[in-house]
N, C-alpha and C positions, 0 to 999 in steps of 0.2 A: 372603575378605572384602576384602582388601587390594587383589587384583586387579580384584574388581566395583570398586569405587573409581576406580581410575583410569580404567577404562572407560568410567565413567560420569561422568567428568569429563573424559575425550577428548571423549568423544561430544558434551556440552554447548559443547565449544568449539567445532567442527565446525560446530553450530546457530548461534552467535555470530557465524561467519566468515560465514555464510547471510543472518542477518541484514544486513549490511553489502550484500551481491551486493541488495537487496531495496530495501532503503532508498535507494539510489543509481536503482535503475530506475524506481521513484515518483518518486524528485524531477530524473530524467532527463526521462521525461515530461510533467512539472510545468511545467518551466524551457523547455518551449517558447515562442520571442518571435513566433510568428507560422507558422510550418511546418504546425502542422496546416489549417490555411485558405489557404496560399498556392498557388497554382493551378501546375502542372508545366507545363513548354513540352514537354516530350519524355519517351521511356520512357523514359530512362538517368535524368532529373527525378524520375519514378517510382519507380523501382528504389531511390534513396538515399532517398527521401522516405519512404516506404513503410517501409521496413527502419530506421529512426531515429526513427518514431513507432513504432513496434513492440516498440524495445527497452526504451521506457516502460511496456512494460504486460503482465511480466510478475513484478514485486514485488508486486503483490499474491496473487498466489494462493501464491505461495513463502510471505507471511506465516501465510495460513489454515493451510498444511501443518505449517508450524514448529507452530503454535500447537497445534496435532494431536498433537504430538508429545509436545512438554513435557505438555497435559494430560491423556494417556493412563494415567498409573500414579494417578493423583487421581479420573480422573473416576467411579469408581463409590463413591466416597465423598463425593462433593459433592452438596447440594442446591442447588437455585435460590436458594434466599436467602445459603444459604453463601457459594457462589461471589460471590455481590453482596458481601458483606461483603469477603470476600477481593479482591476487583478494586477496590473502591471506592476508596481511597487511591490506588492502583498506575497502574490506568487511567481508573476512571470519572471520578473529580473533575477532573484534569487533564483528560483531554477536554470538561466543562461549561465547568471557566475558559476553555480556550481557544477555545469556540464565541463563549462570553459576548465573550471580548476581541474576539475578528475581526470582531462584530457592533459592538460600541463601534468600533472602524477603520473601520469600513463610514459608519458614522452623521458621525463625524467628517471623512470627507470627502467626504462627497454635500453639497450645501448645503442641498437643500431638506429633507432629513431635520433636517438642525441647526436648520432655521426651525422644524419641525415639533416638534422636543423641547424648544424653548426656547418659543415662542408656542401652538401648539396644545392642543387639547382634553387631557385625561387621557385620555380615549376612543382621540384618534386619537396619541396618543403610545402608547399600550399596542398598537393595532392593525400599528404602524410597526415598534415592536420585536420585535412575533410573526410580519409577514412576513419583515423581517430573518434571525429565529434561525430560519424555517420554510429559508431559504433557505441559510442556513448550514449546518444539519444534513443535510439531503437537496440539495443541488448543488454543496459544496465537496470537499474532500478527507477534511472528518472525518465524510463521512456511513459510511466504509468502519469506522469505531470501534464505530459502532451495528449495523451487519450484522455484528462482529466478534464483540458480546456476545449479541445473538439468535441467533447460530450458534451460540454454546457453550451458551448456557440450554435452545437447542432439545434439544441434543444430553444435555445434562446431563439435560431435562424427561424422554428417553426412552431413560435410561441402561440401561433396562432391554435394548433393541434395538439397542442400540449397536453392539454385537459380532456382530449379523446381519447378514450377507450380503444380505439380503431391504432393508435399511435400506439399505444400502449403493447398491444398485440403484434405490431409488426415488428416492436425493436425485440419483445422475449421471444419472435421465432428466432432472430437473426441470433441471440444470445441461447437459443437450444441447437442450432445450426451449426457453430462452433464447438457446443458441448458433446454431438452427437459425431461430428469431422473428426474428432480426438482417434475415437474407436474406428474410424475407415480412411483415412486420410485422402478425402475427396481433393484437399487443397494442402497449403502446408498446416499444419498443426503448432506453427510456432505462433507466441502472441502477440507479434507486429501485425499477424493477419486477421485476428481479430479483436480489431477497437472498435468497429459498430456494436459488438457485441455487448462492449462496456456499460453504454448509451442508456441501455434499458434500465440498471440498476439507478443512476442518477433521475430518471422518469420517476420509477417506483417511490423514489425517494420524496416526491415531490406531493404524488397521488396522497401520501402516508402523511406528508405536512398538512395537505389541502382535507385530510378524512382524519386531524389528528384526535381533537376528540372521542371519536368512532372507537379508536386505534389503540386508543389508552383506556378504554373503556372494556374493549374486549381482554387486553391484554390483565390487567386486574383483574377481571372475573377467570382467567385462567389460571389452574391453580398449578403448584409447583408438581406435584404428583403427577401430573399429563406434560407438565414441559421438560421436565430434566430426563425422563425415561426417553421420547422423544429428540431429542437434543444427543442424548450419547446414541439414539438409531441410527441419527443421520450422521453423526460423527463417523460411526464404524461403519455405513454405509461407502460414504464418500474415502474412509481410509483405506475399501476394498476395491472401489473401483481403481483409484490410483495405484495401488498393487495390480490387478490386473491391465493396466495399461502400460505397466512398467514388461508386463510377464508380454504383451504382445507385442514391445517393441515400442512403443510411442515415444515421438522425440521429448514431449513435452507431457507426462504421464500425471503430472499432480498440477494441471492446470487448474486457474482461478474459476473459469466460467466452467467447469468439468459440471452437468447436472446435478450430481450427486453434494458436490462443494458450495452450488448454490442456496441448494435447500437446507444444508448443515448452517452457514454462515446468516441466513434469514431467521432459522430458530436459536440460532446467539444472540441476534438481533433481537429477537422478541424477549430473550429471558432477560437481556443486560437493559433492556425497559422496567421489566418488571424490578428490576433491584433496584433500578432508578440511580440517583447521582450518589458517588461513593464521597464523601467530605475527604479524606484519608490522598486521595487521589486527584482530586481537583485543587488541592495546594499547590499542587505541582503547575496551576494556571497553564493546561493541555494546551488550550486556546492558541496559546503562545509560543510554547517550546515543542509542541510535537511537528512540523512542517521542518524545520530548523532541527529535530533531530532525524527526522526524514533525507534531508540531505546531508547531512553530516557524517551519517554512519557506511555508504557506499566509498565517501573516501579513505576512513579508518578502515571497515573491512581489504579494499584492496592492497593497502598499504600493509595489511598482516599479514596477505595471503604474500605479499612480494616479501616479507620474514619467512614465512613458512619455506618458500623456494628457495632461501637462502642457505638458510639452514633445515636441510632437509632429513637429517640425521640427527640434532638435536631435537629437532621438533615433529621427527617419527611419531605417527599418528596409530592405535592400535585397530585393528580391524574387527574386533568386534561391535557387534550394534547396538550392546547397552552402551560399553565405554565412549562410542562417540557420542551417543544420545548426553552421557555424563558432561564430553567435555567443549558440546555445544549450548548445554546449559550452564555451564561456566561462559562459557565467551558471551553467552548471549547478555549476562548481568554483566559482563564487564564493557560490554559493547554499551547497553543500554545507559548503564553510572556514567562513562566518561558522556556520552556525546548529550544527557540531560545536564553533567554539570560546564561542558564549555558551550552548549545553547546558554543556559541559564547565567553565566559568566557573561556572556555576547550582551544579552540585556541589561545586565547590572552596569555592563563599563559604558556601555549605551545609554542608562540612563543617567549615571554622573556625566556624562558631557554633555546632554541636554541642560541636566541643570546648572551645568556649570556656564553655558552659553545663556540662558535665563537672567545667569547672576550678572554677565556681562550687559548683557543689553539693558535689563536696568541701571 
């Protein structure tokens, strides 16, 4: 008993350390000041340009898998509504505040929305606020919250199939369906259209909890020598595809579920097992501050970008592709510092007033 314990508190930190690798690649690609649209003079242009938007975009599916994992020994005891209960506090709420806030920043600094909620109709003040939070929810950063929780309710709704191989198969066609739409745009190409697509990665996740053993056994026997040369293939694989869908046009050219992205982000996933849980990093208690700087940093980001517009001449951006790559790596630490230390500030003033209500109620 004593051994399952520890193990099972390795393993959890391991997930911890994952989160963190996840959370940086979201807001890596986030803290772009202009590099996805800035146009290459040359392929060496290409080549950093390509491989720096790329390494944006592969936290998201690392999060679907994580979430796989952790819900694997729960889910054939969850119902749909259970699980609402149980996420409501944890995830749902905070993601409505934080839609609702970025929508009030939004209104706040457009002018003409301000005329419109201060002088306007009731009609067209309600209409203002539903395209608002229509665009918040499906075109910002937290529409990925909502494909989060329709992936696990799907999955919860046919927990029965969970564990079949047949289920298994149908969510990775629908998620190569979307990867292979990119290059022909049978449908739109944006990633409102595909959230079934998401679904498979949370499954996976699940199969990998239920074969963990297995999984961590293989994974050890593989040695660094076959993962890392592997690992930068798919990397420059998937950096090339996305350059060629930039070159044919694609609305959405370095998407997540892109085939190439998938398989890049699944052999991160296997090496960042093999390195196992970093101590250095799980100080940082991921557990707790990475969701909280997940919403946090869409509303710093916009609110920079509405400085940028402001001043648009002091904060003339250069157009070459190393110097943005430079000065996205600046923003991206400066993005990532502020919104760990006011999550982690949120906590601390959180927890002196619990203790301090403690002290009362005794």
């Amino acid at each position: 008993m004593q051994s399952s314990y520890i193990k099972s508190k390795h393993d959890y930190q391991v997930i911890s350390s994952i989160r963190i690798f996840a959370i940086c690649s979201i807001l890596w690609g986030h803290c772009s000041l202009g590099l996805e649209i800035a146009a290459p003079q040359n392929n060496f242009d290409i080549i950093f340009q390509s491989f720096a938007i790329q390494l944006g975009k592969m936290g998201t599916i690392l999060f679907f898998m994580i979430s796989g994992i952790l819900i694997q020994p729960k889910i054939s005891s969850y119902t749909v509504s259970g699980f609402l209960r149980h996420r409501f506090f944890s995830t749902i709420l905070p993601w409505v505040i934080f839609v609702f806030l970025l929508a009030t920043v939004i209104i706040l600094n457009d002018v003409p929305s301000k005329l419109i909620m201060k002088n306007g109709t009731l009609w067209e003040q309600g209409h203002l606020v539903y395209e608002i939070l229509k665009n918040v929810v499906l075109y910002s950063a937290y529409w990925f919250i909502l494909v989060f929780i329709i992936s696990l309710i799907t999955l919860i709704f046919f927990k029965k199939y969970v564990f079949n191989l047949k289920m298994g198969i149908i969510l990775g066609l629908a998620s190569l369906f979307y990867g292979i739409n990119l290059h022909y745009g049978w449908i739109s190409v944006h990633h409102t259209k595909a959230f079934v697509g998401y679904v498979f990665f949370v499954w996976l996740g699940i199969h990998i909890s239920k074969h963990y053993s297995w999984f961590i056994m293989r994974v050890a026997k593989t040695s660094w020598a076959i993962l890392l040369p592997v690992l930068a293939i798919t990397i420059v694989v998937a950096s090339m595809e996305g350059a060629g869908l930039t070159k044919i046009g694609c609305k959405d050219p370095y998407a997540s579920i892109r085939l190439s992205n998938v398989i890049a982000t699944l052999m991160f996933f296997v090496c960042l097992f093999k390195v196992g849980k970093i101590e250095t990093i799980n100080r940082l208690v991921p557990d707790k501050i990475v969701y909280g700087v997940y919403l946090l940093h869409s509303i710093l980001l916009y609110q920079q970008a509405m400085i940028i517009k402001a001043f648009p001449k002091f904060l003339s951006l250069p157009h070459k592709i190393l110097s943005l790559i430079g000065i996205q790596a600046l923003n991206f630490i400066f993005i990532l510092i502020t919104t760990i230390l006011l999550v982690k500030a949120f906590y601390k003033r959180k927890a002196i007033a619990n203790g301090l209500n403690k002290k009362a109620v005794t």
